[in-house]
C-alpha positions in Angstrom: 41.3 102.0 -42.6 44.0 99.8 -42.2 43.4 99.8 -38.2 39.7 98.9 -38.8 41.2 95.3 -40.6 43.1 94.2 -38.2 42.6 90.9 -36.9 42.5 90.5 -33.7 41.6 87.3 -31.2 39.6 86.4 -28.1 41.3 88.5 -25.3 42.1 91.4 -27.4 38.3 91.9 -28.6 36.0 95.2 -27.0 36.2 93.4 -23.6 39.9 93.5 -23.1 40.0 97.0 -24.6 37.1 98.7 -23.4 37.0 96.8 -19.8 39.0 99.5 -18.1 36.6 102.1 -19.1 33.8 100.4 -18.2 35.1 98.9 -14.7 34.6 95.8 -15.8 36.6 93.5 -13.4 36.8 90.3 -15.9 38.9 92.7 -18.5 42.0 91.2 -16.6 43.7 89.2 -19.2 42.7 85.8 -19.1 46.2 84.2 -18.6 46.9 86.2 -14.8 46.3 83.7 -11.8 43.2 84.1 -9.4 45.0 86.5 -7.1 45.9 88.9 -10.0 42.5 89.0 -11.3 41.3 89.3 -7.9 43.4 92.5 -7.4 42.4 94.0 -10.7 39.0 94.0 -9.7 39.8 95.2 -6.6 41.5 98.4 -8.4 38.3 99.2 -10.2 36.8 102.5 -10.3 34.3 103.1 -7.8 35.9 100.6 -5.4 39.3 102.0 -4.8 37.8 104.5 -1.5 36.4 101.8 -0.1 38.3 99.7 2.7 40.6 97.0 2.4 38.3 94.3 3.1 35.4 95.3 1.4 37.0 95.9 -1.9 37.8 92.6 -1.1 34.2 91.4 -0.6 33.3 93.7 -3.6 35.9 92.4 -6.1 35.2 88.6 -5.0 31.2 89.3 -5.6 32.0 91.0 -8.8 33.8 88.4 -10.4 31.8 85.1 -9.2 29.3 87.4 -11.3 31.2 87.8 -14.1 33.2 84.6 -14.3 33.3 83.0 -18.0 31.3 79.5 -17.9 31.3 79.4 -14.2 28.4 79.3 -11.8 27.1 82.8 -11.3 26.2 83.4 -8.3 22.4 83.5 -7.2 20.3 86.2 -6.3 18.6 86.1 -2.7 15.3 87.9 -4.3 15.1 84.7 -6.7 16.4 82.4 -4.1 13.3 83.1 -2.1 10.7 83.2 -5.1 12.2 79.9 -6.4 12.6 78.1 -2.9 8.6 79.4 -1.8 7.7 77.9 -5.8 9.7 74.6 -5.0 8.1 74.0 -1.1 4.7 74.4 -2.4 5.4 72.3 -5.2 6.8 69.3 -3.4 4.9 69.5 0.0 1.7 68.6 -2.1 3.2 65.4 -3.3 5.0 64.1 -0.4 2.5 64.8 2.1 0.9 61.0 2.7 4.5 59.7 3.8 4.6 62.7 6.3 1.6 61.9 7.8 2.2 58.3 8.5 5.8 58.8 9.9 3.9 61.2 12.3 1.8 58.6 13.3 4.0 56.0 13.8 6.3 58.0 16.0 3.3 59.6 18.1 2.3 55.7 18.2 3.7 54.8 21.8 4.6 51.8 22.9 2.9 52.1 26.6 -0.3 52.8 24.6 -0.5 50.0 23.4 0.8 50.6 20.0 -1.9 50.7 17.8 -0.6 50.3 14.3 1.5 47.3 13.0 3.6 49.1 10.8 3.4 51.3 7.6 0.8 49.4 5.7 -1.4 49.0 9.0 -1.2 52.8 9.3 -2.3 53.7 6.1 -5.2 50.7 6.1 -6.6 51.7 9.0 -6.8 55.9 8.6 -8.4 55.3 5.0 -10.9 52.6 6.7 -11.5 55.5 9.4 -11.6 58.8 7.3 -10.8 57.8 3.9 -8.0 58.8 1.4 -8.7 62.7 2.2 -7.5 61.6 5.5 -3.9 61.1 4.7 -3.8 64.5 3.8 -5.1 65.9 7.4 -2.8 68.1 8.7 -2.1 69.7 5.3 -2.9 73.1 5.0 -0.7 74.1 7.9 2.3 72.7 6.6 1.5 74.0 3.2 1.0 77.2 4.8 4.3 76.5 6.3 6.4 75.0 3.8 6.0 77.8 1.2 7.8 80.2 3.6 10.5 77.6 5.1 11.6 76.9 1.8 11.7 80.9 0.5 14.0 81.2 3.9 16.1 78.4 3.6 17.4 78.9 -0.2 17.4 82.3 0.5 19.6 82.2 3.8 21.3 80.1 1.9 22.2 82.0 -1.0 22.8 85.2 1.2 25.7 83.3 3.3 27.3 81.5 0.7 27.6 84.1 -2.0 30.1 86.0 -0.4 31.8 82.4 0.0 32.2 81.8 -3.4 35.4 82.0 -4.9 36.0 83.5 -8.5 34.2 80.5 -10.7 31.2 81.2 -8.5 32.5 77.4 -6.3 31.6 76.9 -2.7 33.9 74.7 -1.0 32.2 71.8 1.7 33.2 72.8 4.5 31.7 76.4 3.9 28.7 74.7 2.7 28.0 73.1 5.8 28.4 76.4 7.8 25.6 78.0 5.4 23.4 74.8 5.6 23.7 75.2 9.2 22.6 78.7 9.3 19.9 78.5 7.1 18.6 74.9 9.0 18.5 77.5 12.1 16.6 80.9 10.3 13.9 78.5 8.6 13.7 76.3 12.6 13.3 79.9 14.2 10.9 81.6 11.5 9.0 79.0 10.2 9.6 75.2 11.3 9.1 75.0 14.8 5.3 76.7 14.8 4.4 75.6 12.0 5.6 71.9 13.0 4.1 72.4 16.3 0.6 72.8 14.6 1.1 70.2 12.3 1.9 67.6 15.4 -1.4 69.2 17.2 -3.9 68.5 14.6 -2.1 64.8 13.5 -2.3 64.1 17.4 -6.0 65.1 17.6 -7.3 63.4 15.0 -6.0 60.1 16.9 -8.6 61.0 19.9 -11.7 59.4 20.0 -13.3 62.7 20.1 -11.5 65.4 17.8 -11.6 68.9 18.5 -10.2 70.8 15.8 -12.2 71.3 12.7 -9.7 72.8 10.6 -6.6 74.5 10.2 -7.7 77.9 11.8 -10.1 76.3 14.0 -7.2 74.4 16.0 -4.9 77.7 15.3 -7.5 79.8 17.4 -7.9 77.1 20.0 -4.3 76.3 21.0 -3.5 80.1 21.3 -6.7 81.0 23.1 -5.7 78.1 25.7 -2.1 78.0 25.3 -0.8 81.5 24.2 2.1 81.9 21.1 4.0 79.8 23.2 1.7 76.9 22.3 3.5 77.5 18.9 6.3 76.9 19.8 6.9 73.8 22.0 10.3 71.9 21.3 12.5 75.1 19.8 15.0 73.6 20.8 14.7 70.4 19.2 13.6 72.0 16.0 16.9 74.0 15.9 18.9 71.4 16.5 17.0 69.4 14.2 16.3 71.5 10.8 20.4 73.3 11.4 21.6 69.4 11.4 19.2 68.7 8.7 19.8 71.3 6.2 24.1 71.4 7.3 24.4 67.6 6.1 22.1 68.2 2.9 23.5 71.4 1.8 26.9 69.5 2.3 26.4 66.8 0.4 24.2 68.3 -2.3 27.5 70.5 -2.6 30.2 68.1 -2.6 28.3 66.3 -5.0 27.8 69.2 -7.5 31.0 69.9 -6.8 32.8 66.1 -7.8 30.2 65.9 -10.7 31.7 69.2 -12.4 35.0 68.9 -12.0 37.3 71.5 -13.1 35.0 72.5 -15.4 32.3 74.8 -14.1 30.4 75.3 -17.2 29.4 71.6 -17.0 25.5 71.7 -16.9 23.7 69.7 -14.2 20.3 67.5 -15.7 17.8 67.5 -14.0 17.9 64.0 -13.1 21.3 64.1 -12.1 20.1 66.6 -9.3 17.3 64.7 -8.1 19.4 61.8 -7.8 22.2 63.9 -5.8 19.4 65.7 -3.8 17.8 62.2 -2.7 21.2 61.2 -1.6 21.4 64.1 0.8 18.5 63.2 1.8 19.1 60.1 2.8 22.0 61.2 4.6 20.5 63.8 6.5 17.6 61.2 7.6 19.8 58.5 9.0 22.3 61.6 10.3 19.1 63.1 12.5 16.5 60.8 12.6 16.6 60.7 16.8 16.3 64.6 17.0 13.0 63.8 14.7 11.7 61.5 17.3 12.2 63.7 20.1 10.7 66.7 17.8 7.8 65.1 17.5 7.2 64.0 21.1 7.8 67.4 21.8 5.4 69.1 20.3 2.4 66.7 20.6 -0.7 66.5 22.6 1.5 65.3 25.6 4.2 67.2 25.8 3.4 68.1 29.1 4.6 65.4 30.6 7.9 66.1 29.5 10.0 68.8 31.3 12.6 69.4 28.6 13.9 68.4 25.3 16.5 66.0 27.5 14.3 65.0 29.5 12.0 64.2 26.9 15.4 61.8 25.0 16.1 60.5 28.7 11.8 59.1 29.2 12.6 57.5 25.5 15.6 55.9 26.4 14.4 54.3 29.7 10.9 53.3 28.9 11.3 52.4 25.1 14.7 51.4 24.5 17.1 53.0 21.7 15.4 51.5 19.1 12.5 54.2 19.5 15.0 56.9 18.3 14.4 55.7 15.0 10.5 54.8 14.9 9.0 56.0 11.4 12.3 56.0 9.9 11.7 54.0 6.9 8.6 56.0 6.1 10.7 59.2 6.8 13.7 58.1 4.3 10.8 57.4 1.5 9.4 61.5 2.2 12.8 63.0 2.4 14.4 61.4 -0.2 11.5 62.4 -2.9 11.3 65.6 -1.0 14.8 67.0 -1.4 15.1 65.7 -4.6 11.7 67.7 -6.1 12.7 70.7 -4.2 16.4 70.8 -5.3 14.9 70.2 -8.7 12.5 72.7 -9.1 14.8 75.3 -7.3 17.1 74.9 -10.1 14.8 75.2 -12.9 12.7 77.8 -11.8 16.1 79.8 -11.3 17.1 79.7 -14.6 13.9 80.6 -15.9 14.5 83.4 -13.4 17.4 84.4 -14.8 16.0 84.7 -18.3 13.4 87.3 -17.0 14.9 89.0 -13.8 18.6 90.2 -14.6 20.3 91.1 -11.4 24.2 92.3 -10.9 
């Protein structure tokens, strides 16, 4: 009876007791370093067979999971469901600034140019089609951006979990390797065709006689007369583009999280402090890639025949237009990013949580 009384504190409670049995890899007494605890977990039971450097992987996994107060780490499965949630979300909103940088950027100089800037852009399309006309060009990017965003958190997530160190913190520089990869997945799966129709149908709509009538209409047509291929003009320009992109935002989204917390991972993030540090990355990642944009663009439009490669393409926009046209529609594209990555990073994080609260994963 007299066991059943005594008093006992925090780390001598059923965890610390019962841990061993249960292979729990936080039952290492709180007190041990990082490279202690990391070897307990490494010792525990179903793990000792396994090689050297996947215990390793295991134990590291195992206690970003179980870390007390710290940032668990995030399942792929709800990385994709809440990134697909998120790009759906925010392309709907941020759609009109999208179009107009498009314009302005497919608005060449040797033309002449035919808008006078931002305001002249928008006055004229809603004179010509009306406000539904800002939003031309929308269902293949919302087609598109449900599925770029489920790759990129998920690519994401999948990279950088195994990253993490035992509070469930990614350091910068990894960041920026995962950013990088998952710019590059969501460029190759998703961006670069999807981008390619979205140019296409903006482009035609400029004509004096348009030829696609909708999204599938002008899907049909450019394959029948240009093959998949036709999908995907400017690869190159779109991988450089969306790795460089998502590197520098992942980066500073991360470093930002990362100054913000402190040493104290249990420190909660609002909501608007997230949208604030995700419109900063976006900022940074529009003034950090802007020219790649241009050349995109160029790339996959109407005329992108005259060009014979993504360089040559840069070299034409140098000599006939000056360096100045590497940044054409960047003040309209700082306005769309900057609201952009701050919805998405903001509903990404909510929608995880409530995530969480329904769909427990290891």
């Amino acid at each position: 009876m007299s066991s059943l009384l005594k008093p006992f504190s925090v780390c001598e409670g059923p965890c610390e007791s019962c841990g061993a049995r249960r292979g729990c890899p936080s039952s290492a007494p709180r007190h041990q370093p990082p490279s202690q605890r990391l070897s307990a977990a490494a010792a525990a039971p179903g793990l000792g067979s396994l090689p050297e450097h996947q215990r390793s992987y295991s134990a590291r996994r195992n206690l970003a999971a179980a870390a007390i107060g710290g940032r668990k780490i995030t399942h792929p499965g709800k990385a994709i469901l809440a990134g697909g949630i998120a790009g759906g979300i925010e392309i709907c909103i941020t759609f009109p600034t999208e179009y107009v940088k498009t314009q302005l950027q497919l608005d060449e100089r040797a033309n002449p140019p035919r808008y006078r800037g931002i305001g002249d852009c928008v006055k004229l399309t809603v004179q010509d089609h009306g406000l539904r006309g800002l939003y031309r060009g929308l269902s293949s990017l919302l087609y598109g951006s449900i599925p770029k965003s489920a790759v990129r958190f998920g690519t994401f997530e999948m990279l950088s979990n195994p990253m993490r160190d035992a509070t469930g913190r990614l350091d910068n520089t990894r960041s920026l390797v995962c950013g990088l990869g998952a710019g590059i997945a969501e460029a190759i799966l998703v961006v670069c065709p999807m981008e390619t129709l979205k140019v296409k149908m903006i482009h035609d709509q400029c004509s004096l006689h348009p030829r696609y009538r909708g999204f599938f209409h002008g899907v049909s047509e450019i394959i029948r007369e240009q093959g998949v291929r036709g999908t995907y003009q400017g690869l190159t320009a779109t991988v450089l583009k969306q790795g460089t992109n998502q590197a520098i935002r992942f980066y500073v989204m991360n470093a930002l999280r990362n100054w913000y917390k402190g040493d104290d991972p249990r420190k909660e993030m609002h909501p608007i402090v997230t949208a604030m540090f995700g419109a900063t990355a976006g900022a940074a990642s529009v003034f950090g890639n802007t020219p790649l944009d241009v050349v995109k663009t160029r790339m996959q439009g109407l005329e992108a025949y005259r060009y014979k490669s993504t360089v040559d393409c840069a070299f034409q926009i140098l000599k006939h237009e000056g360096p100045q046209a590497f940044y054409k529609g960047t003040v309209p594209r700082l306005g769309r990013v900057c609201l952009d990555v701050a919805i998405v990073f903001v509903i990404y994080e909510e929608v995880v949580k409530l995530l969480n609260n329904v769909w427990k994963t290891q």
